[in-house]
PyMOL Python script that loads the backbone (N, CA, C, O; Angstrom):
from pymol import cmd

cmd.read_pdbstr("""\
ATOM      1  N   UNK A   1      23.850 -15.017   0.403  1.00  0.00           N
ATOM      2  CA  UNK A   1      22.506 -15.489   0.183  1.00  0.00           C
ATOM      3  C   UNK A   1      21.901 -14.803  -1.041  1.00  0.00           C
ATOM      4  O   UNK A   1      20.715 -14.478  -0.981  1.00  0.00           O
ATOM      5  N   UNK A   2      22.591 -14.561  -2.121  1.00  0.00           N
ATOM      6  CA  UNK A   2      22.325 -13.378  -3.332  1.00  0.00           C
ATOM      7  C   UNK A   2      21.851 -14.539  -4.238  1.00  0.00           C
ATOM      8  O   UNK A   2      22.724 -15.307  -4.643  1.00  0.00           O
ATOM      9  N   UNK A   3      20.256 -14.803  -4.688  1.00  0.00           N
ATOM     10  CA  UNK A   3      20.000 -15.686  -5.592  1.00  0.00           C
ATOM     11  C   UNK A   3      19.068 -16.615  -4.998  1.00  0.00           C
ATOM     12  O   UNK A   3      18.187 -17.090  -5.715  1.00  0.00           O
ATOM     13  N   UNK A   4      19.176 -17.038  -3.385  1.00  0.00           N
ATOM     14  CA  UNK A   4      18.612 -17.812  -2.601  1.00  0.00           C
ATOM     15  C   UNK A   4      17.266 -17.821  -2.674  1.00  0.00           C
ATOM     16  O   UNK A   4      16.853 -16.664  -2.749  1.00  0.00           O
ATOM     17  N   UNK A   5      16.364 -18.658  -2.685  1.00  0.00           N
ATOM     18  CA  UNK A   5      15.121 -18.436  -2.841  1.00  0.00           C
ATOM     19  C   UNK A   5      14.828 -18.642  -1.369  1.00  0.00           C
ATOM     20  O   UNK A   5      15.544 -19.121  -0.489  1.00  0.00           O
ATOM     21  N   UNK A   6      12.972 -17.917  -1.300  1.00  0.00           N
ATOM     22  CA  UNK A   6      12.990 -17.340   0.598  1.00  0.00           C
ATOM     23  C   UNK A   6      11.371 -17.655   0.673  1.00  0.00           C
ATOM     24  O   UNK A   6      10.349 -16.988   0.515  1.00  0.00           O
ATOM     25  N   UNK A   7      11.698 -19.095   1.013  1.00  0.00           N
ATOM     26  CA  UNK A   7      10.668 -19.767   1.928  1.00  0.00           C
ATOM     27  C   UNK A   7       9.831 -19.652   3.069  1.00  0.00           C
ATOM     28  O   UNK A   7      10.439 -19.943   4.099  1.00  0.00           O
ATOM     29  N   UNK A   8       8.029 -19.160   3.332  1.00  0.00           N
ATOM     30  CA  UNK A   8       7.702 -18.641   4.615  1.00  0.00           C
ATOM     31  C   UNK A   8       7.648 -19.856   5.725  1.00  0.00           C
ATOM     32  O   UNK A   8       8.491 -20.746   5.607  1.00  0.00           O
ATOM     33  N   UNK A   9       6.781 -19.922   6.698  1.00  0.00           N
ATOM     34  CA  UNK A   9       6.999 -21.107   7.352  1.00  0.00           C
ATOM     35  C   UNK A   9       6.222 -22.203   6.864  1.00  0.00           C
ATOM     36  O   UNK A   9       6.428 -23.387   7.126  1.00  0.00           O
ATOM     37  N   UNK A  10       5.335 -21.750   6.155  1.00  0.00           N
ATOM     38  CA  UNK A  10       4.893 -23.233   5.421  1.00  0.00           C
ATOM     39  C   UNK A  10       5.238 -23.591   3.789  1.00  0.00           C
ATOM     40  O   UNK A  10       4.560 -23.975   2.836  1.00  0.00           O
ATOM     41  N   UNK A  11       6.515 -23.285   3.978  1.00  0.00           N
ATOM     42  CA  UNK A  11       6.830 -23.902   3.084  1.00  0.00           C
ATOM     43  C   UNK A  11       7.113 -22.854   1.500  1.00  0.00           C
ATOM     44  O   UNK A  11       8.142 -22.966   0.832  1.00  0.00           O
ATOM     45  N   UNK A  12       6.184 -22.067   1.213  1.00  0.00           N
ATOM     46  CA  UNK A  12       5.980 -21.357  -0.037  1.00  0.00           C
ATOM     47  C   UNK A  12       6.706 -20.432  -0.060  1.00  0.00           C
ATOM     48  O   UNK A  12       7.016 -19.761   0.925  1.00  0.00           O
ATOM     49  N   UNK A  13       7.096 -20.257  -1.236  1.00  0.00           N
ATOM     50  CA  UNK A  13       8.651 -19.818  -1.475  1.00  0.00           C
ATOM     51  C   UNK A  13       7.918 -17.704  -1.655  1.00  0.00           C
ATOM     52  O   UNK A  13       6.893 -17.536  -2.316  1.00  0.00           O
ATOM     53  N   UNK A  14       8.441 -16.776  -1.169  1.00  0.00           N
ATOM     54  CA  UNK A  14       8.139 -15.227  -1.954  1.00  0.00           C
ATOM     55  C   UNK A  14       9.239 -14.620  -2.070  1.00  0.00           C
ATOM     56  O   UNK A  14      10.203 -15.125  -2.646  1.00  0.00           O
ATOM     57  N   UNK A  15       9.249 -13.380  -1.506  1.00  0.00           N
ATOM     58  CA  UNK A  15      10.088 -12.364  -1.653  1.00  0.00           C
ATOM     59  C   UNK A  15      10.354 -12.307  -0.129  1.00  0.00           C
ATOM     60  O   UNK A  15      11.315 -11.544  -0.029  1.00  0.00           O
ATOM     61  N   UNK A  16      10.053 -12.658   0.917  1.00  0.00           N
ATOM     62  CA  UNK A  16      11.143 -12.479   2.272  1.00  0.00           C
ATOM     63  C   UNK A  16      10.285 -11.143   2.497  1.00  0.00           C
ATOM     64  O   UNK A  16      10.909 -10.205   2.994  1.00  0.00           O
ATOM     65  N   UNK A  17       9.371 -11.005   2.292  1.00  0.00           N
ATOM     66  CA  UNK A  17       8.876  -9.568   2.520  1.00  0.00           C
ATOM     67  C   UNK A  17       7.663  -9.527   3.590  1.00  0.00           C
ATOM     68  O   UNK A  17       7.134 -10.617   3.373  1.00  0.00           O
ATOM     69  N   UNK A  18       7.094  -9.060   4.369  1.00  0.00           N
ATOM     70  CA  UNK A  18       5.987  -9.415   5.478  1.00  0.00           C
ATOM     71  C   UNK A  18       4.781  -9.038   4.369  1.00  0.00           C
ATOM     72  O   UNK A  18       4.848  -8.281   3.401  1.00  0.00           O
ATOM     73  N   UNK A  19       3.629  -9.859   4.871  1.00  0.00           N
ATOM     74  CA  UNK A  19       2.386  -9.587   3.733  1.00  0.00           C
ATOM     75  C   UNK A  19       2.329  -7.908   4.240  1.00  0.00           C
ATOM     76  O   UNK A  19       2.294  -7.222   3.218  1.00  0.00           O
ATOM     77  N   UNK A  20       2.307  -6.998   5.550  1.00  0.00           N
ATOM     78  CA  UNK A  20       1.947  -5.836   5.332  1.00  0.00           C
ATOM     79  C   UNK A  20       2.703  -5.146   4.408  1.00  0.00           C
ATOM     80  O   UNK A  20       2.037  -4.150   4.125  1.00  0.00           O
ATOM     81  N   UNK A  21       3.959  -5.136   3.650  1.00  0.00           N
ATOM     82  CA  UNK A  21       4.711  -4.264   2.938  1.00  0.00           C
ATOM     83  C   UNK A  21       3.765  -4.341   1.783  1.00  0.00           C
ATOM     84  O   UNK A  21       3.463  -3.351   1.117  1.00  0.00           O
ATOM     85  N   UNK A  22       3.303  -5.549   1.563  1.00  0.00           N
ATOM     86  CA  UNK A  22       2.089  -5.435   0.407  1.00  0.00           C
ATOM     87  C   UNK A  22       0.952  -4.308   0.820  1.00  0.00           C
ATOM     88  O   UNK A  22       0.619  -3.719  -0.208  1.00  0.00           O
ATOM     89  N   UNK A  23       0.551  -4.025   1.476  1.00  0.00           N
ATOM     90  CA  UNK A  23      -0.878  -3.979   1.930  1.00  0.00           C
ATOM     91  C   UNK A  23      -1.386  -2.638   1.270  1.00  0.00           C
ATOM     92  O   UNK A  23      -1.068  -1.676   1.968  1.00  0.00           O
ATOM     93  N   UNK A  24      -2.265  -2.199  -0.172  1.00  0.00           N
ATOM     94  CA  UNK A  24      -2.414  -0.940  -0.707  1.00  0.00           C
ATOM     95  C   UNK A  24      -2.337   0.345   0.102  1.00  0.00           C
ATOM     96  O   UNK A  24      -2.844   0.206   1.215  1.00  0.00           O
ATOM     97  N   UNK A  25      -1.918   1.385  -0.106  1.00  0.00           N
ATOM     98  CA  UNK A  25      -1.946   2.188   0.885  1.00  0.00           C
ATOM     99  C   UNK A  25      -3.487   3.451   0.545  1.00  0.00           C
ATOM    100  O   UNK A  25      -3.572   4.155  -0.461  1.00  0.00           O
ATOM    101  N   UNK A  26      -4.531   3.408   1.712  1.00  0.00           N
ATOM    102  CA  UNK A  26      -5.478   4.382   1.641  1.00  0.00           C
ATOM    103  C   UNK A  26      -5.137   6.066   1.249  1.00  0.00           C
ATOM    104  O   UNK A  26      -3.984   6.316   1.599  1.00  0.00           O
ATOM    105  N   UNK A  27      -5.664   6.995   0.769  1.00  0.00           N
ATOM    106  CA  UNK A  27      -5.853   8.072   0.420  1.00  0.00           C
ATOM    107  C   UNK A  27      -6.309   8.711   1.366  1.00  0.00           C
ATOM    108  O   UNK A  27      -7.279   8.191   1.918  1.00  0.00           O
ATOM    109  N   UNK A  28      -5.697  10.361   2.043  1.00  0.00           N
ATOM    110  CA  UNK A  28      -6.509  10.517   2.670  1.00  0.00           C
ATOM    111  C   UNK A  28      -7.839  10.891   2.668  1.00  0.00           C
ATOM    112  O   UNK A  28      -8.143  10.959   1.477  1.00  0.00           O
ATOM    113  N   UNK A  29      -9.061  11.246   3.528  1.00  0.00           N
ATOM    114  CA  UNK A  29     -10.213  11.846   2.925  1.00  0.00           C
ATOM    115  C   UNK A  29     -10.096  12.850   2.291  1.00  0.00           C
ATOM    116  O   UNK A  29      -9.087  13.514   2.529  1.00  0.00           O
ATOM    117  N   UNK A  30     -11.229  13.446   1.066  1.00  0.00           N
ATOM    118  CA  UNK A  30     -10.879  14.293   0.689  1.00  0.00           C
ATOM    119  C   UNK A  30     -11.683  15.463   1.899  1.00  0.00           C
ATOM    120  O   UNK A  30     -12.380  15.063   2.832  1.00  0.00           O
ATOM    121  N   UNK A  31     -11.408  16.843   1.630  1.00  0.00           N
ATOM    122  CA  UNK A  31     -12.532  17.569   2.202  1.00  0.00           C
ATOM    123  C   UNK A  31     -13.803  18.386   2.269  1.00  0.00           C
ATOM    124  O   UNK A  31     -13.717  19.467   1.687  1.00  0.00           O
ATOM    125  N   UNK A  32     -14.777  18.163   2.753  1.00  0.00           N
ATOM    126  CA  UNK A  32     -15.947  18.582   2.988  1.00  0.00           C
ATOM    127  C   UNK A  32     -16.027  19.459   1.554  1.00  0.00           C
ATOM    128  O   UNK A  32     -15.016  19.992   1.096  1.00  0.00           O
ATOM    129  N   UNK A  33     -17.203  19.542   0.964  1.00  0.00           N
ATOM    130  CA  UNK A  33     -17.623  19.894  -0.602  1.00  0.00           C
ATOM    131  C   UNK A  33     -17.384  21.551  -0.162  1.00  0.00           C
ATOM    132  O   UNK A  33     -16.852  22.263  -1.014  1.00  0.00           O
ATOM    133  N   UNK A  34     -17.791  22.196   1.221  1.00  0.00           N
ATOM    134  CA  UNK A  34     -17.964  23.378   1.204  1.00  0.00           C
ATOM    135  C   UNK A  34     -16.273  24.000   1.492  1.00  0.00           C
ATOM    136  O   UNK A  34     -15.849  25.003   0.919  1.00  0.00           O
ATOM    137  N   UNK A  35     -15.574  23.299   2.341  1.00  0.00           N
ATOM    138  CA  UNK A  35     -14.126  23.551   2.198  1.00  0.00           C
ATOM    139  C   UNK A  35     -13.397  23.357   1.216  1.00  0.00           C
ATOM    140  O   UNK A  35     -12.277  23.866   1.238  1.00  0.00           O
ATOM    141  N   UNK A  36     -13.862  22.467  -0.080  1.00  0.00           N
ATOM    142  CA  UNK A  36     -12.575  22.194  -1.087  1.00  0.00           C
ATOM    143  C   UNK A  36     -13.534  23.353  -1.887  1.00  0.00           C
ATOM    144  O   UNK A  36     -12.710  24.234  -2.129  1.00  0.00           O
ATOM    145  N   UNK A  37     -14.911  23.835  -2.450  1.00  0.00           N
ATOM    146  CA  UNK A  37     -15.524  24.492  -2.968  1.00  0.00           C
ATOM    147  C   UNK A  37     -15.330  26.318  -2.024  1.00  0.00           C
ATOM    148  O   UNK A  37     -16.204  26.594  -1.203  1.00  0.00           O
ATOM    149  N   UNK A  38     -14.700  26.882  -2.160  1.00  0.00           N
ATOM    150  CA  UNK A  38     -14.622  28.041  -1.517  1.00  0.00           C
ATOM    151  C   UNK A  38     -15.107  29.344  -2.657  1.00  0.00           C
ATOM    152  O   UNK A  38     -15.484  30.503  -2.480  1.00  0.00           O
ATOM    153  N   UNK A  39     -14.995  28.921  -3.266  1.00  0.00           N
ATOM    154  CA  UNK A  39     -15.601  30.065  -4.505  1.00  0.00           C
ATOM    155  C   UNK A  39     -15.533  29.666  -6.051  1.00  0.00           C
ATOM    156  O   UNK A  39     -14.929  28.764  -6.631  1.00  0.00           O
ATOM    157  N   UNK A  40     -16.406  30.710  -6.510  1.00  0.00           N
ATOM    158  CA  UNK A  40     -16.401  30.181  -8.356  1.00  0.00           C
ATOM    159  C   UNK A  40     -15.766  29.965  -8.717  1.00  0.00           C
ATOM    160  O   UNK A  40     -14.908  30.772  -8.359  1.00  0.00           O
ATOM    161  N   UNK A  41     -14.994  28.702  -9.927  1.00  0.00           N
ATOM    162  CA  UNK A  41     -13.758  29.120  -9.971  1.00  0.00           C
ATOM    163  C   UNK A  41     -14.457  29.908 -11.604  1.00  0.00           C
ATOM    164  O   UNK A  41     -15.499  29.867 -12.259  1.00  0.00           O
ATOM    165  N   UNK A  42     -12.796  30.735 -11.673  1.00  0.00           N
ATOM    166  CA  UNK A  42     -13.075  31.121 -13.231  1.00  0.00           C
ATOM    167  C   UNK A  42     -12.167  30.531 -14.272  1.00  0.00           C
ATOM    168  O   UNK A  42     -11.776  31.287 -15.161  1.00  0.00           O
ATOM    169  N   UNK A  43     -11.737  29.126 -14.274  1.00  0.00           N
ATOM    170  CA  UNK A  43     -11.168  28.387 -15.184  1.00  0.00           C
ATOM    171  C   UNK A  43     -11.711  27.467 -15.613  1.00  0.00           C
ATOM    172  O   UNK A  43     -12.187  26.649 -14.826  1.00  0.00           O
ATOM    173  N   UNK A  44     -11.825  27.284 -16.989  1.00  0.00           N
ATOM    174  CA  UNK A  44     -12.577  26.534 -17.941  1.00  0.00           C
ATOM    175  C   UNK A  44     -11.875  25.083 -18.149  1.00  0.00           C
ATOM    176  O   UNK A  44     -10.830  24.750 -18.707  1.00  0.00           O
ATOM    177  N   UNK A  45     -13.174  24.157 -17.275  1.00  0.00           N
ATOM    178  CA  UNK A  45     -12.744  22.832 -17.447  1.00  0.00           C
ATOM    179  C   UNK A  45     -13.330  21.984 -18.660  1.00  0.00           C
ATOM    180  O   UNK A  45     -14.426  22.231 -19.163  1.00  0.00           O
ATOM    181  N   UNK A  46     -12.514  20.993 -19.064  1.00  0.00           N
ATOM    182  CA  UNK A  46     -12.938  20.697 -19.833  1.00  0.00           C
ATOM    183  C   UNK A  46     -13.358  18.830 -19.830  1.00  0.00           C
ATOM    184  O   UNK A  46     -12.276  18.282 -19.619  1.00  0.00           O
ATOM    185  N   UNK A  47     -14.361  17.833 -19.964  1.00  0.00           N
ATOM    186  CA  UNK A  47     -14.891  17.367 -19.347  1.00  0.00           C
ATOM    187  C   UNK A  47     -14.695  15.831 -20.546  1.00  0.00           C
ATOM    188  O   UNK A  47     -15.391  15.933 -21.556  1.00  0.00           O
ATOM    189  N   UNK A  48     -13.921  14.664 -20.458  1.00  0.00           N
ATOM    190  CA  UNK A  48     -13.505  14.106 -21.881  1.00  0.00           C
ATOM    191  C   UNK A  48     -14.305  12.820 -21.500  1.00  0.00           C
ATOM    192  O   UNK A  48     -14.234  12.095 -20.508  1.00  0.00           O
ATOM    193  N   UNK A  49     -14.959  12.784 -22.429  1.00  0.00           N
ATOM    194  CA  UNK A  49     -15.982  11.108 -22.043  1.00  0.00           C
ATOM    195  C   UNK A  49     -15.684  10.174 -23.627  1.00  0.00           C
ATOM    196  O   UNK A  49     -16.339  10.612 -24.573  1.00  0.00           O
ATOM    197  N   UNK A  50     -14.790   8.994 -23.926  1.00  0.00           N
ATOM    198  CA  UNK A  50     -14.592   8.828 -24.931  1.00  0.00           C
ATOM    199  C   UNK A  50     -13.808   9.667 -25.700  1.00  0.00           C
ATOM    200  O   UNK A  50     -12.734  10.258 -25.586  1.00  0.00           O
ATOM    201  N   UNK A  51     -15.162   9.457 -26.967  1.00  0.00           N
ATOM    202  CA  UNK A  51     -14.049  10.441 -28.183  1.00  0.00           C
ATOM    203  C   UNK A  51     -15.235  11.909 -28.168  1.00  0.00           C
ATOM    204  O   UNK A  51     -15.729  12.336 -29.212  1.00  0.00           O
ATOM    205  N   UNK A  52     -15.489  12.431 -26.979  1.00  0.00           N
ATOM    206  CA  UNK A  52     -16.063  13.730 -26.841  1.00  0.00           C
ATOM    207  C   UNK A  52     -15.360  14.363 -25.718  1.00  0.00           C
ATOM    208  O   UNK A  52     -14.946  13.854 -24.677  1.00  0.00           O
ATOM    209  N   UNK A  53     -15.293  15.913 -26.253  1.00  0.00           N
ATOM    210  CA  UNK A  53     -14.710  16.454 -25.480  1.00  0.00           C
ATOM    211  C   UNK A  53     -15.889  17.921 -24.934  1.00  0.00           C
ATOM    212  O   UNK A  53     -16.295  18.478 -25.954  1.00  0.00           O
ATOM    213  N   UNK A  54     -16.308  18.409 -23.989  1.00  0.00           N
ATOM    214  CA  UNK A  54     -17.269  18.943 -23.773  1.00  0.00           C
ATOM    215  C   UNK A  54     -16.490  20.122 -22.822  1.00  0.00           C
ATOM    216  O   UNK A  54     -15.741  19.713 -21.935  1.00  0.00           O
ATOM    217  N   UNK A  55     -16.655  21.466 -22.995  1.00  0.00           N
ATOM    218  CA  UNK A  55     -15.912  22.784 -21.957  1.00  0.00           C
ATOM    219  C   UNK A  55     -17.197  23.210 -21.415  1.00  0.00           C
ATOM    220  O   UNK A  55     -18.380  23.409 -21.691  1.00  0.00           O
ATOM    221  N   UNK A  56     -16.218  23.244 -20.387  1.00  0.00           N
ATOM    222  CA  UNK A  56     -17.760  23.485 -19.310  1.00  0.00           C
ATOM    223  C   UNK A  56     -16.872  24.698 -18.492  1.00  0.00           C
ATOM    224  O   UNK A  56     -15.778  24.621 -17.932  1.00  0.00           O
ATOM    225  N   UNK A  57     -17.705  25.722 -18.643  1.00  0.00           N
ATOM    226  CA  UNK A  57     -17.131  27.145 -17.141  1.00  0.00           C
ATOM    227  C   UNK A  57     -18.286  26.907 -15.872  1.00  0.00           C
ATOM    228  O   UNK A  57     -19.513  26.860 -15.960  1.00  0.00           O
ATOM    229  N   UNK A  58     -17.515  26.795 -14.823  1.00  0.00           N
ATOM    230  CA  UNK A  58     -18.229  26.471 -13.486  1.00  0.00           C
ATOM    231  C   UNK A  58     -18.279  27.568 -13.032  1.00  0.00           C
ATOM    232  O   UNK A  58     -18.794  27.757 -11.930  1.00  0.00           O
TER     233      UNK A  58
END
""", "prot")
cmd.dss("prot")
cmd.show_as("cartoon", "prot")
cmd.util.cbc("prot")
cmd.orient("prot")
């Protein structure tokens, strides 16, 4: 069957694949501002909007 084209039941031809194998997969949550924020950091981010580039220390 190498080449066969794969018809669902009405008729329209795909990939033989169930629509969930499509289905995007979610992210998990991220966490709480005070758990991912645990302290200052001391590394200098740098912040690119366009053709500007702006360093920011948090």
């Amino acid at each position: 069957m190498i080449g066969a084209e794969v018809r669902d039941s009405c008729g329209s031809s795909g990939t033989g694949e169930t629509p969930q194998a499509f289905t995007p997969r979610r992210l998990t949550a991220r966490p709480a501002e005070s758990e991912h924020l645990e302290g200052k950091s001391t590394t200098t981010h740098y912040l690119v909007n366009r053709n500007k580039v702006w360093e920011n220390s948090l």
